[in-house]
N, C-alpha and C positions, 0 to 999 in steps of 0.2 A: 169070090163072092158067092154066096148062094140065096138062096131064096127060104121063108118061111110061110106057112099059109098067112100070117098076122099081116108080112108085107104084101103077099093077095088083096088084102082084105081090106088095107090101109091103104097104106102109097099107091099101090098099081089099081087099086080098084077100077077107075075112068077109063083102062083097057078092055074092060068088061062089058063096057056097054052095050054093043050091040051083037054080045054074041049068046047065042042061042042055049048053048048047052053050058053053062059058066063053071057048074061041081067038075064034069067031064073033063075040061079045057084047064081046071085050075089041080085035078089029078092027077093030069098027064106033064102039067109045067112042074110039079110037084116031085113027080117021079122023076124027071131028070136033072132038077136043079136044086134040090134038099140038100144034096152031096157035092164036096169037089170032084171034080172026073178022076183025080191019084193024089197023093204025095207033093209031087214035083208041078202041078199044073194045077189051074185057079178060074172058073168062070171069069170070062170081064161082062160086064154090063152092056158091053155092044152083042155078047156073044147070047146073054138071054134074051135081051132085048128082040133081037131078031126072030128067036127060036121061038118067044111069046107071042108074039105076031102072027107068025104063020099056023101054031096051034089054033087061036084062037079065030084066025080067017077060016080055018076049015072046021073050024064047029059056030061058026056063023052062019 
């Protein structure tokens, strides 16, 4: 699974609420989750979820 800025912007948007620096926060989720990590491995959704979370509490 990966991420696009649209699903930012749409679906995940209500993760953004309370955070401070949103362009920042949605750069840095961007950067890591645009891409699969290789070949043979695949984001899961538990696996951004988590990582989106913590991005986004520390630009809260």
């Amino acid at each position: 699974m990966i991420l696009t800025s649209k699903d930012l912007d749409t679906k995940l948007a209500n993760l953004f609420l309370n955070c401070k620096d949103v362009e920042a926060a949605k750069a840095e989720i961007l950067a890591l989750f645009s891409e699969e990590p290789d070949d043979e491995h695949q984001w899961t959704e538990h696996d951004i979820y988590e990582q989106m979370r913590k991005i986004i509490r520390k630009n809260s």
